[in-house]
C-alpha positions as CSV (number, residue, x, y, z in Angstrom):
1,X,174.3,166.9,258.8
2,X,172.8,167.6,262.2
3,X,169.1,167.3,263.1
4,X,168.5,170.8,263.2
5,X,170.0,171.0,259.8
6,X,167.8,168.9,258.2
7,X,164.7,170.4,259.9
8,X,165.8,173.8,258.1
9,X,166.5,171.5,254.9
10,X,163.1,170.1,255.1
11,X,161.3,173.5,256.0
12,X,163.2,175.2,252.6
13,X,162.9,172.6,250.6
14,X,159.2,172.1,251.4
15,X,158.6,175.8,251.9
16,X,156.8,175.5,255.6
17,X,157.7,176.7,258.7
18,X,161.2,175.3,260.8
19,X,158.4,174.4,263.4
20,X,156.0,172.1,261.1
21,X,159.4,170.6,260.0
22,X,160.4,169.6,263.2
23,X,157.0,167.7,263.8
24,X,157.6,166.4,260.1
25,X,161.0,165.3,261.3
26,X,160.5,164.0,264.8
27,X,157.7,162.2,263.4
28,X,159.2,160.4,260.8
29,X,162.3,159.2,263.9
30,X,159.9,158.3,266.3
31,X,157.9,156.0,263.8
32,X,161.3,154.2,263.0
33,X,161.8,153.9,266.8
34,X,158.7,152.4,267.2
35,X,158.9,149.9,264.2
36,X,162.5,148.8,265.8
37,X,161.2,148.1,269.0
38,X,158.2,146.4,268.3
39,X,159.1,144.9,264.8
40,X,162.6,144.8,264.7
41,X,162.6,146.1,261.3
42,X,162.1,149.3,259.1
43,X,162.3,149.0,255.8
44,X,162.2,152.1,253.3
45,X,161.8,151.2,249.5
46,X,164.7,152.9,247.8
47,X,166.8,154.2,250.8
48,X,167.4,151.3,253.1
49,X,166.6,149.0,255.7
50,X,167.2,149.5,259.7
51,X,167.4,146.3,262.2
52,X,167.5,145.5,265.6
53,X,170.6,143.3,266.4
54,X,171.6,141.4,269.3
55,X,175.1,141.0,270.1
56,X,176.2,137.9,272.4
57,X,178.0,138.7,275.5
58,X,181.6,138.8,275.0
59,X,184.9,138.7,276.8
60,X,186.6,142.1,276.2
61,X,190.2,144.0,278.2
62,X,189.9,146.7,280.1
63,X,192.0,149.4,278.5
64,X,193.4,151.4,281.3
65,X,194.1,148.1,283.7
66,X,194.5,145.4,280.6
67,X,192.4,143.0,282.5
68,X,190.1,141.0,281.0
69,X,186.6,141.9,281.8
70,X,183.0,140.3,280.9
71,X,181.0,142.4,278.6
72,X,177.5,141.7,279.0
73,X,174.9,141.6,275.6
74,X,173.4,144.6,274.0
75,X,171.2,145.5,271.5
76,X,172.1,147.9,268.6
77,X,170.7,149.1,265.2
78,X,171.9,148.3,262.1
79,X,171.3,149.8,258.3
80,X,171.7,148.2,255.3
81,X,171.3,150.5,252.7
82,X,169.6,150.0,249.6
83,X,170.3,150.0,245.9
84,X,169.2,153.4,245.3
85,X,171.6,154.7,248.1
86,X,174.5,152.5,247.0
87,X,174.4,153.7,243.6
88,X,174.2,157.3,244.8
89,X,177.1,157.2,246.9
């Protein structure tokens, strides 16, 4: 499912307009972007829990020249979903 897919899913399913669903939507993203990057952490009861991770620095190979190469530490996110989810799937 695409973003704009689930605005429309979210606008039927809520009966409002595709535009009020978008807010809804973008909303609801930017709120977990700004619990990861100031908390780390989002945790929604039911569904599942998103987390900031650190990953060290690492030594990786350079596919096209098969040279080793340094490859310097990132952050990602991560989701752990919940029971609810799990059970669902």
């Amino acid at each position: 499912m695409t973003k704009t897919e689930l605005i429309e899913a979210v606008a039927g399913d809520l009966g409002i307009s595709k535009t009020e669903s978008q807010k809804i939507v973008e909303t609801i993203f930017g709120r977990i972007t700004t619990a990861l990057s100031t908390e780390g952490k989002m945790q929604i009861q039911g569904f599942g829990t998103f987390m900031k991770k650190l990953r060290k620095e690492r030594m990786g190979r350079n596919p096209q020249t098969k040279e080793p190469m340094l490859i310097p530490a990132s952050k990602t996110v991560t989701f752990k979903p919940g029971q609810d989810l799990k059970s669902k799937l």
